[in-house]
C-alpha positions in Angstrom: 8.3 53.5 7.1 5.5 52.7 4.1 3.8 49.4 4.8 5.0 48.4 1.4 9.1 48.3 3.3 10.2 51.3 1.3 11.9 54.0 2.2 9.4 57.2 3.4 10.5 61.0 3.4 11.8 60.7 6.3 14.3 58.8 5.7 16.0 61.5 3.4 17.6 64.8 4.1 16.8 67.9 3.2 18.8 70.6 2.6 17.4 74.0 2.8 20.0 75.8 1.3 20.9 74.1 -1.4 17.0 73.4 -1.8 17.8 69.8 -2.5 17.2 66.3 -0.9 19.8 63.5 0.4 18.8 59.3 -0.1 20.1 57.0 2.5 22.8 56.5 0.0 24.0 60.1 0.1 22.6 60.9 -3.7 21.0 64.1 -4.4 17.5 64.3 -5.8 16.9 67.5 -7.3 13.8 69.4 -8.3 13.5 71.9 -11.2 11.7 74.7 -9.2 8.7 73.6 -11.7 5.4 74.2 -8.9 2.6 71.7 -9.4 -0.6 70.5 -7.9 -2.1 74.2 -8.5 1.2 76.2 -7.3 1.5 74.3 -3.9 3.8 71.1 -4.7 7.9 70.9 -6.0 9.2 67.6 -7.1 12.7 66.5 -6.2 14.0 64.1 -8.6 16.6 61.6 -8.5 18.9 60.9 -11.1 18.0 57.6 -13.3 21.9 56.9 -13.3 22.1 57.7 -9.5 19.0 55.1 -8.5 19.5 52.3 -11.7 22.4 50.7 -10.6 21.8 51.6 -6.7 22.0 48.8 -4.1 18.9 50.6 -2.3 16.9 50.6 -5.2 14.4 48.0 -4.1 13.9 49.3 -0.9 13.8 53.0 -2.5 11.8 53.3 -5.7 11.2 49.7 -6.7 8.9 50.3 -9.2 10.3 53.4 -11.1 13.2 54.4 -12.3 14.1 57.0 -10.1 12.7 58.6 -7.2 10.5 61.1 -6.9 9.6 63.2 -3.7 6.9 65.4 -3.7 7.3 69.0 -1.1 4.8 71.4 -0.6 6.3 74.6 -1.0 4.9 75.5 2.9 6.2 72.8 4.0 9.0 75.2 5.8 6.3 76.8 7.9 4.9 73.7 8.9 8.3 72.6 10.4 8.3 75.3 12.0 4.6 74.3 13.5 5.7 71.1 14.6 8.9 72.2 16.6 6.9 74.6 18.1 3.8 71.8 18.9 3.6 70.4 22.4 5.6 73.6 24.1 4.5 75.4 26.6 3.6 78.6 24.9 2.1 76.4 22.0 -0.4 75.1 24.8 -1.5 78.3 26.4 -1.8 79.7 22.6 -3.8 76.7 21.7 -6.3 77.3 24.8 -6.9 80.6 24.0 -7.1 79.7 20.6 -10.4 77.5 21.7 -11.6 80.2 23.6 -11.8 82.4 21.1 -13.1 80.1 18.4 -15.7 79.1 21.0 -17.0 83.0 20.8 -16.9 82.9 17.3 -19.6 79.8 17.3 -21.8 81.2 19.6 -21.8 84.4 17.3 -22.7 82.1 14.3 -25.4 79.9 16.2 -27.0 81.4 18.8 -26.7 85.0 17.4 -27.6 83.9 13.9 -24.3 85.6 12.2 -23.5 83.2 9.7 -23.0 85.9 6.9 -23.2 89.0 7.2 -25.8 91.6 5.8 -24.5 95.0 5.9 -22.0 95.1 2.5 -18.3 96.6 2.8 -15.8 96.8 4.9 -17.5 99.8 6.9 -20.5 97.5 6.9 -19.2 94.0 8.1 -17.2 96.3 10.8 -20.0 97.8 12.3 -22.3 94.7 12.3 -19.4 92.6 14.0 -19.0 95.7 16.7 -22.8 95.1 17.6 -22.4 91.3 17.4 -19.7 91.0 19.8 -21.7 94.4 22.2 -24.7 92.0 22.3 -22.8 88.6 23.1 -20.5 90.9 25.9 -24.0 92.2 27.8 -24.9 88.8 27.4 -22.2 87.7 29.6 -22.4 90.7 31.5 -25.8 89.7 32.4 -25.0 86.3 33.8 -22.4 87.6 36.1 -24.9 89.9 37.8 -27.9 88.6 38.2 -28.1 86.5 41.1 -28.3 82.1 39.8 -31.5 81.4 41.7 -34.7 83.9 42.0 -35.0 84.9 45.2 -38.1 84.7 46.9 -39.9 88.1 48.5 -42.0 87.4 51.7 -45.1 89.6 51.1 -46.1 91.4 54.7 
């Protein structure tokens, strides 16, 4: 709940397939499939004559007529995300995840590939390819040779 004691988006329902929303007080807010904020963002919209005479209105919009929800139109997939978040797969996905993003800093740092210089697909492909060759020898390197030198006794 909003600091302010109003009601927040969660406490309305939302109804995929009728692509509408649900107030405490079992009005529907509508939107009118206008996209704003740069094509990411519907509005749902409740009616004036729905919220005036509403006994909720003070705790809903108390400072508009109506109210007004705003949904971003991937706002689906990122329900999906966050039923998904804290299960098991989710965790061994998120590891490797790190892992991989890990590799993908080292090539940028240490190996200097912040932008590429060869041009084109063919180009980027190739330069990647040696990239990642260089930072697997690399690896390959450490695993063989022995941690600490190892002294020769001379006869």
């Amino acid at each position: 709940m909003p600091q302010d004691g109003t009601f927040s988006r969660a406490d309305f329902s939302y109804d995929p397939d009728a692509d509408t929303y649900t107030c405490p007080d079992g009005k529907i807010l509508m939107t009118s499939g206008t996209v704003v904020n740069e094509g990411t963002t519907r509005i749902y919209r409740g009616s004036t004559f729905d919220c005036g005479p509403c006994h909720l209105k003070k705790q809903c919009c108390p400072n508009t007529p109506a109210r007004k929800i705003p949904r971003s139109i991937h706002e689906h997939a990122r329900e999906v995300a966050r039923a998904l978040a804290g299960t098991p797969a989710f965790e061994q996905s998120r590891q490797g995840h790190k892992r991989i993003e890990m590799l993908f800093a080292h090539l940028k740092r240490i190996l200097k590939m912040g932008r590429l210089r060869l041009r084109g697909p063919c180009g980027a492909q190739d330069e990647f390819l040696l990239a990642a060759t260089a930072q697997n020898l690399r690896k390959l390197a450490k695993l063989i040779t022995p941690s600490e030198p190892q002294m020769t006794q001379a006869g």
